[in-house]
Backbone as numpy.savetxt, mean C-alpha at the origin, in Angstrom:
# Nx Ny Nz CAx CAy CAz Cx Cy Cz
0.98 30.97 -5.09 0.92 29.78 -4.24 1.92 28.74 -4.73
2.47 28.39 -3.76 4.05 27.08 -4.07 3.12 26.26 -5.09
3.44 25.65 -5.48 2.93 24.10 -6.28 4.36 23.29 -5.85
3.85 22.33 -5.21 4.51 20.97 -5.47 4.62 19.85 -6.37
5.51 18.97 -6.46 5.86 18.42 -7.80 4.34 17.77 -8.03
3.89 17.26 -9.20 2.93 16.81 -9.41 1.41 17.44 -9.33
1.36 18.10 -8.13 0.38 18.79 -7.73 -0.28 19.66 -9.04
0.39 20.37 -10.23 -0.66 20.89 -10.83 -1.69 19.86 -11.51
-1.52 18.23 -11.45 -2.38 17.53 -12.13 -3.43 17.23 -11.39
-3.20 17.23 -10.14 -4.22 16.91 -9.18 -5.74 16.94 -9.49
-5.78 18.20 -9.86 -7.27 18.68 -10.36 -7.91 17.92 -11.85
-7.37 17.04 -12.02 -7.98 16.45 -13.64 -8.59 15.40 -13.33
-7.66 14.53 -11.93 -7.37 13.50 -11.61 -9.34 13.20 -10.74
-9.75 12.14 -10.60 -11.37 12.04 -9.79 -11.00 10.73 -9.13
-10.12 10.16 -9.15 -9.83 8.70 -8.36 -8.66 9.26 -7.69
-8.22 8.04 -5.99 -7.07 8.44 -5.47 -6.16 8.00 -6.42
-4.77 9.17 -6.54 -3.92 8.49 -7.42 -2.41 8.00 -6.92
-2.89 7.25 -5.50 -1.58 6.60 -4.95 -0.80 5.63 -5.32
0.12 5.01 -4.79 0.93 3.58 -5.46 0.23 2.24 -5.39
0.03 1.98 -4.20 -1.12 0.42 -4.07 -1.45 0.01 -2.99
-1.71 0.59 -1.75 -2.40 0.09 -0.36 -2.89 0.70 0.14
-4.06 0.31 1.14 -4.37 0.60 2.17 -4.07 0.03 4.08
-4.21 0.97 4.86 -4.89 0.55 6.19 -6.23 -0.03 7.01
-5.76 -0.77 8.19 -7.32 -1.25 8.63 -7.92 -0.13 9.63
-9.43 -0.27 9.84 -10.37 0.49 10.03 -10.20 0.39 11.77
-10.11 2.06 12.17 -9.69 1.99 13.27 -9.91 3.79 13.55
-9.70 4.01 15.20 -9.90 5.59 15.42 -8.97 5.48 16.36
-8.46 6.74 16.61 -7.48 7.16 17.74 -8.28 8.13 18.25
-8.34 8.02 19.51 -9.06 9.29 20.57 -8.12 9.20 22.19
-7.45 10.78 21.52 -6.68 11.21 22.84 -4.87 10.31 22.85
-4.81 9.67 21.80 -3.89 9.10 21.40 -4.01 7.55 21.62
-5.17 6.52 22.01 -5.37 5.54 22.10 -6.02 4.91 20.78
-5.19 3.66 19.86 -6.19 3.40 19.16 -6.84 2.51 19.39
-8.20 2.34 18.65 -9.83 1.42 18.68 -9.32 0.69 17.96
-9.24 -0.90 17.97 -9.02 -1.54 16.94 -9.98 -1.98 16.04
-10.07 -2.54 15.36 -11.72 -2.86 15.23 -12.09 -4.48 15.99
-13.05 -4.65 15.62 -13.88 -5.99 16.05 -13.49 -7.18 14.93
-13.08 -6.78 13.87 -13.44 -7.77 13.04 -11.22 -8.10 12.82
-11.39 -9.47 12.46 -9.77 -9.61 12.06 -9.45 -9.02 10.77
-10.52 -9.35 10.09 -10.22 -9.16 8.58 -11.13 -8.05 8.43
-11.15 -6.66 8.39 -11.87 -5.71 7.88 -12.99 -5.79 6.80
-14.69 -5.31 6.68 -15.25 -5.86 5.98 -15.48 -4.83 4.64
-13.82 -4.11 4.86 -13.67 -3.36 3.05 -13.04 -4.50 2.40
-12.14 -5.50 2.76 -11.72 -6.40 1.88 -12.64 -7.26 1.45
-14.09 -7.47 1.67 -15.12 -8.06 1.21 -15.66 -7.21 0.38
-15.70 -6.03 0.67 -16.77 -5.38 -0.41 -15.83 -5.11 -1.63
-14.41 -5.16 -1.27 -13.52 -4.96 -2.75 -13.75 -6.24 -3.34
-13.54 -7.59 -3.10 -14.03 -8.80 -3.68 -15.37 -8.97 -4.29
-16.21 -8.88 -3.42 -17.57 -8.90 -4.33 -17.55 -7.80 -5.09
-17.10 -7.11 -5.02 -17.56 -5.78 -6.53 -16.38 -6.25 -7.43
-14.99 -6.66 -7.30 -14.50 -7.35 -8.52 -14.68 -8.26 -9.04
-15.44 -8.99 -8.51 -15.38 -10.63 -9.30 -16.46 -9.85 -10.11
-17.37 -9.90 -10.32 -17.96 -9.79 -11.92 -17.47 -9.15 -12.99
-16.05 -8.01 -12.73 -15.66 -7.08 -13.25 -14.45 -8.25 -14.19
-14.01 -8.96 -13.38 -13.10 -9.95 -13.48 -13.64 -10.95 -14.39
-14.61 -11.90 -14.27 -15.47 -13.05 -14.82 -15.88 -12.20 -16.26
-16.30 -10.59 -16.00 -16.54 -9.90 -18.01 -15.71 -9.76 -18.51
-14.33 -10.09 -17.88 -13.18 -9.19 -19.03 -13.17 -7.99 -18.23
-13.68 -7.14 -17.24 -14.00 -5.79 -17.54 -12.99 -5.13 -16.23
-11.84 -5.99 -15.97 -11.09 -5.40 -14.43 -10.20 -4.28 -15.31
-9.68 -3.89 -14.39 -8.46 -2.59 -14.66 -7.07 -3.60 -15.23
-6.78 -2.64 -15.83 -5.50 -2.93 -16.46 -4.06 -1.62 -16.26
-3.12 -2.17 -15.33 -2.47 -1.27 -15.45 -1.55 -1.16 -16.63
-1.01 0.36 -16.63 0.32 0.26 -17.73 1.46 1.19 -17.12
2.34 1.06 -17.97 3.80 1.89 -17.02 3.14 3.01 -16.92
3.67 3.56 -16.16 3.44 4.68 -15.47 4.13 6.21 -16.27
3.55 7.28 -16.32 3.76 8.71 -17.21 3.79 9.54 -15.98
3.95 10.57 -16.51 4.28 11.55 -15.69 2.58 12.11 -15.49
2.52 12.62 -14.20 0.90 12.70 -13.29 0.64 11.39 -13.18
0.76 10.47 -12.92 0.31 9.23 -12.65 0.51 8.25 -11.56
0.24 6.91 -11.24 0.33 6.45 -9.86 1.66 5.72 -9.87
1.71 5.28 -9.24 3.41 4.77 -8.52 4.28 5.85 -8.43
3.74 6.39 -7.69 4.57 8.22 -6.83 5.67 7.91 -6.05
6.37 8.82 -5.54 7.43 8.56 -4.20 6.65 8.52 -3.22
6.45 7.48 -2.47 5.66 7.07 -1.10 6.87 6.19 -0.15
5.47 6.29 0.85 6.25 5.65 2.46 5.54 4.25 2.32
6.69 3.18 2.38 5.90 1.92 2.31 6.51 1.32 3.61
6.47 -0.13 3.78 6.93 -0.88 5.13 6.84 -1.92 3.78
8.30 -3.07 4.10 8.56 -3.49 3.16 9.12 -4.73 4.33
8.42 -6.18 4.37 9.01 -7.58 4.70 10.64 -7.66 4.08
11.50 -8.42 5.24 12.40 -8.95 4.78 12.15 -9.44 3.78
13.50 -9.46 2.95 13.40 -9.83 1.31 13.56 -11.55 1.93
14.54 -11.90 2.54 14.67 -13.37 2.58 14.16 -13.25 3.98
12.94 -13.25 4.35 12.41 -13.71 5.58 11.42 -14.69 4.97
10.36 -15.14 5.80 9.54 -16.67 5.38 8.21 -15.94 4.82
7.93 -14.37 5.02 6.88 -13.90 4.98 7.03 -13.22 3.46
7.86 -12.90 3.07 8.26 -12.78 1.74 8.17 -14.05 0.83
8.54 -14.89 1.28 8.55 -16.13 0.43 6.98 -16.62 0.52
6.47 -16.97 1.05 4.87 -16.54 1.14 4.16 -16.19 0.06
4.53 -14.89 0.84 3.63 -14.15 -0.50 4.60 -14.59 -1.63
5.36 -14.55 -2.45 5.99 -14.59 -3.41 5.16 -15.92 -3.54
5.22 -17.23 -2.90 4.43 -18.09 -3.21 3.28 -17.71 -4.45
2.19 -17.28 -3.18 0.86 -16.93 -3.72 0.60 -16.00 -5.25
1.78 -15.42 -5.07 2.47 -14.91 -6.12 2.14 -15.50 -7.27
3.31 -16.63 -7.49 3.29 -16.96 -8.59 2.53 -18.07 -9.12
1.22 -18.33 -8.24 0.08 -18.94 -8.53 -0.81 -18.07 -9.40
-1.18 -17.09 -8.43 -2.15 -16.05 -9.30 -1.72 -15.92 -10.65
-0.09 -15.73 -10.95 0.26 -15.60 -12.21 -0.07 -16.97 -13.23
0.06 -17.57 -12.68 -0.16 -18.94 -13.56 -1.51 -19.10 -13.82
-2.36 -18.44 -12.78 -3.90 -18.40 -13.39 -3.81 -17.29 -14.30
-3.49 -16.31 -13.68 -3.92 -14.97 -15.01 -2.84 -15.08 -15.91
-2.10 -15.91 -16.49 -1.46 -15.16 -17.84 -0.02 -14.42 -17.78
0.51 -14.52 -18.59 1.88 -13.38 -18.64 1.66 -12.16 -18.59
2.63 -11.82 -18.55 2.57 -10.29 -18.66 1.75 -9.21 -17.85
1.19 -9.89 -16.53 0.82 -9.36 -15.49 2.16 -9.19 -14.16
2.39 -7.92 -14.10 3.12 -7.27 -12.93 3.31 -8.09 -11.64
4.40 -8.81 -11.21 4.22 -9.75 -10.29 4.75 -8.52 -8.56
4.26 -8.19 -8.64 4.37 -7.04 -7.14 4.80 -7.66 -6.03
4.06 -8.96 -5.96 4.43 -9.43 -3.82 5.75 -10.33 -4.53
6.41 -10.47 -5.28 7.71 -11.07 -5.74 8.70 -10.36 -4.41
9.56 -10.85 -3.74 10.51 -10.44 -2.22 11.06 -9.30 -3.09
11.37 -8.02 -2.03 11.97 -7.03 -2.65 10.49 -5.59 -2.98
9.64 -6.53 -3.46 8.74 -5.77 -4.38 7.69 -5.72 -3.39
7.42 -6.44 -2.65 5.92 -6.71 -1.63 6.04 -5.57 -0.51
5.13 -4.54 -0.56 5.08 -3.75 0.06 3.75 -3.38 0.67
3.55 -2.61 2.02 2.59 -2.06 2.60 2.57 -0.50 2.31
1.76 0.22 1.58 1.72 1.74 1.06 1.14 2.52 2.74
2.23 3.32 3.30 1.53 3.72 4.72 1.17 5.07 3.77
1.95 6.03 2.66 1.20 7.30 2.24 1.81 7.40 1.12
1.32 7.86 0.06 1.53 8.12 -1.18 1.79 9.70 -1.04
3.09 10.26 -1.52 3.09 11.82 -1.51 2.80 13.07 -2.82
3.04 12.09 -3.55 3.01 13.29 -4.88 2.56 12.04 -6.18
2.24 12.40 -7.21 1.85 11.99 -8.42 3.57 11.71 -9.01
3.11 10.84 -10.01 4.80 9.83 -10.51 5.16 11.13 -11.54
6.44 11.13 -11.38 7.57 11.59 -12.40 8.49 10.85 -12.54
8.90 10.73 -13.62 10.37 10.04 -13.95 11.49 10.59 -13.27
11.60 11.31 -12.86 13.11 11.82 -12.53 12.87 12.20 -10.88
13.90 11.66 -10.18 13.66 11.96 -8.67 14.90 12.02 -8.56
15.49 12.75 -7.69 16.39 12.73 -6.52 16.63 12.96 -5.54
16.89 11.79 -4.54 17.33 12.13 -3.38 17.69 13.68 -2.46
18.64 14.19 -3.26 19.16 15.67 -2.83 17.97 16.68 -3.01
16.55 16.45 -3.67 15.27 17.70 -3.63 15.44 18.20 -2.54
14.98 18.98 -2.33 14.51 19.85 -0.81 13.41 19.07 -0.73
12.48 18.57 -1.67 10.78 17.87 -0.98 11.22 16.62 -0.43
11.99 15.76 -1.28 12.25 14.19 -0.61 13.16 14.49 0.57
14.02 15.65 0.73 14.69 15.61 2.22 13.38 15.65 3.21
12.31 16.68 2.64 11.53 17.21 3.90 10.60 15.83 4.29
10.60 14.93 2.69 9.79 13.66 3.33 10.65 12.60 4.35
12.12 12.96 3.98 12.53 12.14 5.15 12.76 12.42 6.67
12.78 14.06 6.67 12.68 14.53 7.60 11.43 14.49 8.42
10.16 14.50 7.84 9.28 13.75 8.87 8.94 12.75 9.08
9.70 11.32 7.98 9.29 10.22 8.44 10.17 10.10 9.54
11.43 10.62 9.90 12.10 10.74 11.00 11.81 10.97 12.25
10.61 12.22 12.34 10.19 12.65 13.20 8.97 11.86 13.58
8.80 11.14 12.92 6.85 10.34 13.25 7.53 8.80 13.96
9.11 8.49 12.60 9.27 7.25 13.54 9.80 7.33 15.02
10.27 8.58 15.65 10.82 8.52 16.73 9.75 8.40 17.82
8.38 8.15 17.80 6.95 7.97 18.62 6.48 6.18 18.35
7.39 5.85 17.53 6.70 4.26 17.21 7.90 3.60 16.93
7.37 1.76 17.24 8.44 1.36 17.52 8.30 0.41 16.55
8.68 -0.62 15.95 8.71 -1.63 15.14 7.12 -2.21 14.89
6.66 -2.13 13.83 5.39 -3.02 13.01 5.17 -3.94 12.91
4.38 -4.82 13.82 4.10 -6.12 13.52 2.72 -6.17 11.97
2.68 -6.80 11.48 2.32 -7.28 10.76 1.83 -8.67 10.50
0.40 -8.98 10.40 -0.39 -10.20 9.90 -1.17 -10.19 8.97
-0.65 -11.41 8.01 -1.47 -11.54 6.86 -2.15 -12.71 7.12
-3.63 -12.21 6.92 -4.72 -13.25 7.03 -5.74 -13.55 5.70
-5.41 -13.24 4.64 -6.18 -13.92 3.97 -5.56 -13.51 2.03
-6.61 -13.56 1.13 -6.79 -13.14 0.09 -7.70 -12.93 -0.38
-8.37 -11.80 -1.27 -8.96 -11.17 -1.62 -8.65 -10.40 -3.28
-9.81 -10.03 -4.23 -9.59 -9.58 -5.34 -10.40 -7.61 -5.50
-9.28 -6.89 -6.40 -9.68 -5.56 -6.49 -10.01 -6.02 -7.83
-10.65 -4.79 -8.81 -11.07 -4.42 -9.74 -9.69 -4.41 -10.84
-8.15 -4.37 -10.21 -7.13 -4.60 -10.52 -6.27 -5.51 -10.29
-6.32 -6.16 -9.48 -5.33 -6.66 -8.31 -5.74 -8.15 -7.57
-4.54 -8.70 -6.96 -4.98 -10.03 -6.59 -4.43 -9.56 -5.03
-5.31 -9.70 -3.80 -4.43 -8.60 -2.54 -4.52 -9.67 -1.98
-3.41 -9.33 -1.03 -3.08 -10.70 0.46 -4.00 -8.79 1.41
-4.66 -9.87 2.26 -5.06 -8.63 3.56 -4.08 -8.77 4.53
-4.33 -7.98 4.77 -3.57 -7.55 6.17 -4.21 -6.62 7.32
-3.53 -6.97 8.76 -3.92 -6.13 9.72 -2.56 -5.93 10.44
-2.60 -4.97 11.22 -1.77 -4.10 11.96 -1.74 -5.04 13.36
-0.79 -6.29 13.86 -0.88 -6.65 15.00 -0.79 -6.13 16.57
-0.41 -5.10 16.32 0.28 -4.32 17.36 0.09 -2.84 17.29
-0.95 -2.08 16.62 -0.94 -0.82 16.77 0.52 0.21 16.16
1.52 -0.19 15.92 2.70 0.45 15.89 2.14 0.78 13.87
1.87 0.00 13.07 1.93 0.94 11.94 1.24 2.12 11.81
0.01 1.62 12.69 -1.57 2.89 12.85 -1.07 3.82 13.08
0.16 3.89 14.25 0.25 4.92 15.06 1.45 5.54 14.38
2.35 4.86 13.41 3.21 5.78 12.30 2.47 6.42 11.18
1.43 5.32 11.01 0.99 6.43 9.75 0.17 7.69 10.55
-0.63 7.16 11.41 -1.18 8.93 12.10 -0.16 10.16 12.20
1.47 9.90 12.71 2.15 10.56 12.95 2.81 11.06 11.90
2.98 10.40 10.72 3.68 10.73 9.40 2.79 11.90 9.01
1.36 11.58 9.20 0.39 12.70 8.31 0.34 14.12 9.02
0.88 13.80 10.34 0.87 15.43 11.43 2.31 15.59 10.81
3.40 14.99 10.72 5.03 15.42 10.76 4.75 16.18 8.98
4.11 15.56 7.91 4.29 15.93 6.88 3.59 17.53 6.91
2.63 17.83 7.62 2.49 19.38 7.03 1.73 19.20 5.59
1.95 20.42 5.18 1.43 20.54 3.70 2.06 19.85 2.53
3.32 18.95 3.12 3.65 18.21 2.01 3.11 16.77 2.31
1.97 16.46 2.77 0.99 15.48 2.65 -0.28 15.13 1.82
0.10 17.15 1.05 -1.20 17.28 0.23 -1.90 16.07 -0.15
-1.22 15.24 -1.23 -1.72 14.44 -1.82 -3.06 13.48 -1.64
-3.13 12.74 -0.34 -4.06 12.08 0.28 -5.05 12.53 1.34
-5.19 14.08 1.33 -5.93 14.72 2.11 -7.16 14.81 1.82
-7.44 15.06 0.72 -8.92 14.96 0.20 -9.66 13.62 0.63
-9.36 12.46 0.68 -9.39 10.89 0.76 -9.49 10.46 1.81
-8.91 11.70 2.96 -9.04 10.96 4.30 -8.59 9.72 5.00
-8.45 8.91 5.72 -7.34 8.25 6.21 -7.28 6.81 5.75
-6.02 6.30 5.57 -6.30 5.04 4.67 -6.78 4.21 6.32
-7.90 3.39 5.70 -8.35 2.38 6.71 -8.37 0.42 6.55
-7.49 0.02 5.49 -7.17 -1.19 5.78 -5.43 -1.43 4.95
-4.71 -2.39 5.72 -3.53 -2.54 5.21 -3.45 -3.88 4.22
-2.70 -3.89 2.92 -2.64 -4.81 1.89 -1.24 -4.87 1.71
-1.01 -6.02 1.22 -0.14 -6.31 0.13 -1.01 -7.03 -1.35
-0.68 -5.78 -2.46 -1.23 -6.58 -3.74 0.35 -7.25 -4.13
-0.31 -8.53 -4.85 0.54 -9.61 -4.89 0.57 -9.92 -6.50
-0.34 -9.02 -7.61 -0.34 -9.08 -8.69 -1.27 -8.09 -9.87
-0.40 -7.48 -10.49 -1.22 -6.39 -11.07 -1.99 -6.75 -12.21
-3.12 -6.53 -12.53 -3.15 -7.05 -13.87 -2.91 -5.89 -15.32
-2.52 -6.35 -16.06 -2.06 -5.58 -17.84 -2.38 -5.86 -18.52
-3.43 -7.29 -18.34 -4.18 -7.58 -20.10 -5.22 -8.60 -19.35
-5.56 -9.06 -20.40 -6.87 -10.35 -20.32 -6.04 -11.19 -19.25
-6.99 -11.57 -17.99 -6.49 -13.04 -17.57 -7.62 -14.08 -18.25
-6.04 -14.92 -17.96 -5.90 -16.34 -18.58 -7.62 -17.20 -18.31
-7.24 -17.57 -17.48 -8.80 -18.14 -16.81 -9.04 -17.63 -15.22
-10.67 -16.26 -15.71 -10.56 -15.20 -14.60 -11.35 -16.33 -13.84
-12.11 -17.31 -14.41 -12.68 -18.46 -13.41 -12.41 -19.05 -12.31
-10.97 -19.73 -12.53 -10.06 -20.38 -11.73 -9.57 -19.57 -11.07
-9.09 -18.55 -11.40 -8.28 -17.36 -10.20 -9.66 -16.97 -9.26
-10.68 -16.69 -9.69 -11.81 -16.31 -8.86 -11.95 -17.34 -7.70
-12.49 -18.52 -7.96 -12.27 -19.82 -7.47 -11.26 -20.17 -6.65
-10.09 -19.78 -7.10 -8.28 -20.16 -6.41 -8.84 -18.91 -5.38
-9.10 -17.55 -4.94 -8.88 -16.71 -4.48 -10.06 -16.81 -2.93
-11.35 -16.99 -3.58 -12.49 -17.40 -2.92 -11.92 -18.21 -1.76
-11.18 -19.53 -2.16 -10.60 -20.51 -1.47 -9.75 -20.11 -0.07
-8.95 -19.02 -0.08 -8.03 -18.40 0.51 -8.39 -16.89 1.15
-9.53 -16.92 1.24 -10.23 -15.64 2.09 -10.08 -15.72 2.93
-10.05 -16.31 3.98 -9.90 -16.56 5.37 -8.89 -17.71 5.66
-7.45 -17.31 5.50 -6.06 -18.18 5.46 -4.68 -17.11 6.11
-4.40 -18.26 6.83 -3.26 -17.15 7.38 -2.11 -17.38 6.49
-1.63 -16.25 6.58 -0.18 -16.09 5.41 0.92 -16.31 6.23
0.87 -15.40 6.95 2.09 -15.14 7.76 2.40 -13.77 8.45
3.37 -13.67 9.48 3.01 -12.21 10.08 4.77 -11.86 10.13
5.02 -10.37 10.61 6.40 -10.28 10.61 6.51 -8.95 11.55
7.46 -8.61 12.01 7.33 -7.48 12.75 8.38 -6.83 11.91
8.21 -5.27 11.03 9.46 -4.57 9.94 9.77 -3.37 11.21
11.15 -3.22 10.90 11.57 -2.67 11.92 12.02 -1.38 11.41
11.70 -1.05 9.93 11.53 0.47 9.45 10.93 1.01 8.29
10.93 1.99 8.24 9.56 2.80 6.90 11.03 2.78 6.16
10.15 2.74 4.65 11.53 3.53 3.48 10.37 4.61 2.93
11.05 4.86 2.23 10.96 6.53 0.91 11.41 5.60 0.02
10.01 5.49 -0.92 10.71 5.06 -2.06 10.21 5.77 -3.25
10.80 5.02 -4.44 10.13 5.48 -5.85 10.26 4.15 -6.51
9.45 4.02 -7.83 9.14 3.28 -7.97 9.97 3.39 -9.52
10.73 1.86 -10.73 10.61 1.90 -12.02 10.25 0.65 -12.01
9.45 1.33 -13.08 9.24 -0.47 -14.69 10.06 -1.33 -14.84
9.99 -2.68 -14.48 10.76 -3.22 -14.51 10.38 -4.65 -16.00
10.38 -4.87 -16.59 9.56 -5.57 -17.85 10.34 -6.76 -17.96
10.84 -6.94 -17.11 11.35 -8.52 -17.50 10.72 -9.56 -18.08
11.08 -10.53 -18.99 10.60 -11.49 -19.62 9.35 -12.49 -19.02
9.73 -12.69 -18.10 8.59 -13.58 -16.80 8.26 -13.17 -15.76
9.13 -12.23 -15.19 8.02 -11.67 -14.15 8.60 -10.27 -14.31
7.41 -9.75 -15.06 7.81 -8.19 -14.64 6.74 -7.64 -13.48
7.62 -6.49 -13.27 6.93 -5.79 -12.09 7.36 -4.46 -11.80
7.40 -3.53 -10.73 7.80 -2.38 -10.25 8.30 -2.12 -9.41
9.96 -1.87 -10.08 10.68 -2.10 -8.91 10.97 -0.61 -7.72
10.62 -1.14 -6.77 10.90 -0.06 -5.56 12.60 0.59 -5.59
13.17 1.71 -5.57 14.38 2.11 -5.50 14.17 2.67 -4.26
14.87 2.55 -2.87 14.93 3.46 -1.83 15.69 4.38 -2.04
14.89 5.54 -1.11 15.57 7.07 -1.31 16.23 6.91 0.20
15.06 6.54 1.07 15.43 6.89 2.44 14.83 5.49 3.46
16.17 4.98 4.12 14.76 4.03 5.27 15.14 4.72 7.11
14.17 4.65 7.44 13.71 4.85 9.01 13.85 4.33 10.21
14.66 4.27 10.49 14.32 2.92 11.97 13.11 3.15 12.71
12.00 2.34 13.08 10.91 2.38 13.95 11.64 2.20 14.94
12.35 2.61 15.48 12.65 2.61 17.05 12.90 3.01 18.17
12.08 4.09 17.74 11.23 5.38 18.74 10.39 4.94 20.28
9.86 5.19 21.24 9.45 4.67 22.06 7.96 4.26 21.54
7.86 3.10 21.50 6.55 2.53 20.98 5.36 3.27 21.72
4.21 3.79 21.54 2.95 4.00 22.19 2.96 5.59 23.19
4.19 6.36 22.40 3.78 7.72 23.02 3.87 8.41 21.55
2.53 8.92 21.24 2.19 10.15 20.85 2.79 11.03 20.76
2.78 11.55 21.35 3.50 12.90 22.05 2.19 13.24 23.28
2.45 14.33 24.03 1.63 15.16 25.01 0.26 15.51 24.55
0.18 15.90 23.89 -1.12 16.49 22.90 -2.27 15.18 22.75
-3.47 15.78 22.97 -4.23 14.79 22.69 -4.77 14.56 21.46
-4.72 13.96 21.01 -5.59 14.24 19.38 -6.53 13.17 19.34
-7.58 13.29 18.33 -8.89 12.42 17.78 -8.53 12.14 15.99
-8.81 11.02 15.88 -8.38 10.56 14.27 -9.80 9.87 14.06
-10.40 10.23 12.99 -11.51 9.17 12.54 -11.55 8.82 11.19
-11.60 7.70 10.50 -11.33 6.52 9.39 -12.21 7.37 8.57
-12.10 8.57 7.37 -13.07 9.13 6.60 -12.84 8.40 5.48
-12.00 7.66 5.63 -11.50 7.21 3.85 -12.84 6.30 2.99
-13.28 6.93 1.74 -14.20 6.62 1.54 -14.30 5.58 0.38
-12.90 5.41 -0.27 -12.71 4.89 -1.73 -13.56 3.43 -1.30
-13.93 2.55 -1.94 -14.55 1.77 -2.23 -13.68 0.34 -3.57
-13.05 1.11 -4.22 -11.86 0.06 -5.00 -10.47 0.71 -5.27
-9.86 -0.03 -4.84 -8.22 0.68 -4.87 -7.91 0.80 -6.14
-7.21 1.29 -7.23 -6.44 1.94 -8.40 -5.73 1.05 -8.34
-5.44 0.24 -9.58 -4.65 -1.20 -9.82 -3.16 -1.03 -9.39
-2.33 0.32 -9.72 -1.37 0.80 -9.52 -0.99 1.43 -8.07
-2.16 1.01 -7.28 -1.19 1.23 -5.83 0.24 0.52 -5.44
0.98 0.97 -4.70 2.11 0.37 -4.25 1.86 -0.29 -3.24
């Protein structure tokens, strides 16, 4: 049986081991999606209340660079203009959280770095290239999924805390990311392995700060975060998927992980056809706290 890169670790692994996001909670039947009822999905509540005490003991996740089998994989993200207003934003909120938690926490929603994870494909290795036969075949179906969808709107409505992470929420304004990531996971085939077990991501994030050691005062960030649950950020419409990979980036004041593109996509496919085929999608995704190291 083939093995794909990463894939023999799979089996050790008991948590998802993607880069850093999710999608919002939603079904497609016959190629129409359900949006939900609620603006703000009520998994970004249950990730908040189960971190803050984890947070207030000392006891949240701590990421560290990344080894080989590990998270920050080559994935499909949707990535805000670097100098648009929605980048600067978040980069804002950014570098608040940091000033509550301490140095040496991973500044992620920094412009450039702030990303939406639509699929994580394989477990991290150091060494990638472009020219694989696997990263062609991943660009070859993000090719084929973006030619059914058309540009991503995007709204960020609030903030919220993981067991790792300081997240801006997000929702899908327009159906167009839902309906790329449904199509990415039919175009990929068996090189989707990775997130199959996990079932479909059901809310969209940007984490805006990783944590790597003790924060500073988890009080005030709890408090600062609480405050901003229900706040609009800002919205943007990205007008393509990349292929990326991810390095360590350790800079003196803000380190973080920097995204390298392999491949980007134009969404500018005919927005809202499927294809012919009818299909049914239902939200199985069951995780309950995201892995500090999502992308």
């Amino acid at each position: 049986m083939l093995q794909l890169p990463g894939q023999q670790r799979l089996s050790l692994r008991t948590r998802r081991p993607s880069a850093a996001s999710y999608p919002i909670e939603c079904c497609h039947q016959g190629g129409t999606i359900i949006k939900p009822t609620q603006l703000r999905p009520a998994k970004f509540d249950e990730l908040h209340d189960n971190a803050v005490p984890l947070i207030a003991a000392g006891k949240h996740g701590r990421d560290t660079v990344p080894e080989e089998g590990g998270r920050w994989p080559v994935s499909v993200v949707l990535r805000p203009a670097v100098d648009g207003d929605l980048s600067r934003r978040l980069d804002a909120l950014t570098r608040v959280a940091a000033d509550l938690a301490g140095p040496r926490h991973w500044h992620t929603g920094r412009p450039g770095s702030a990303h939406l994870t639509v699929r994580a494909l394989e477990l991290y290795r150091p060494t990638v290239e472009p020219t694989e036969p696997v990263v062609q075949r991943y660009q070859a179906a993000m090719s084929r999924a973006a030619a059914d969808c058309g540009p991503a709107r995007i709204e960020v409505v609030g903030l919220t805390l993981t067991a790792g992470t300081v997240m801006a929420a997000a929702v899908s304004a327009d159906d167009q990311a839902d309906l790329f990531l449904d199509r990415l996971a039919e175009e990929l085939g068996p090189d989707g392995w990775l997130e199959v077990p996990f079932g479909r991501r059901d809310i969209w994030y940007f984490n805006l700060l990783h944590f790597t050691g003790d924060i500073r005062r988890p009080g005030t960030l709890i408090d600062w975060v609480a405050a901003h649950r229900d706040h609009h950020i800002g919205d943007e419409t990205i007008p393509a998927a990349e292929l990326v990979r991810f390095h360590h980036s350790p800079g003196p004041e803000r380190p973080f992980m920097r995204p390298e593109v392999l491949a980007r996509i134009s969404l500018a496919g005919l927005p809202g056809c499927p294809g012919s085929r009818p299909r049914s999608f239902v939200s199985t995704y069951s995780e309950t706290e995201p892995e500090s190291g999502r992308v």
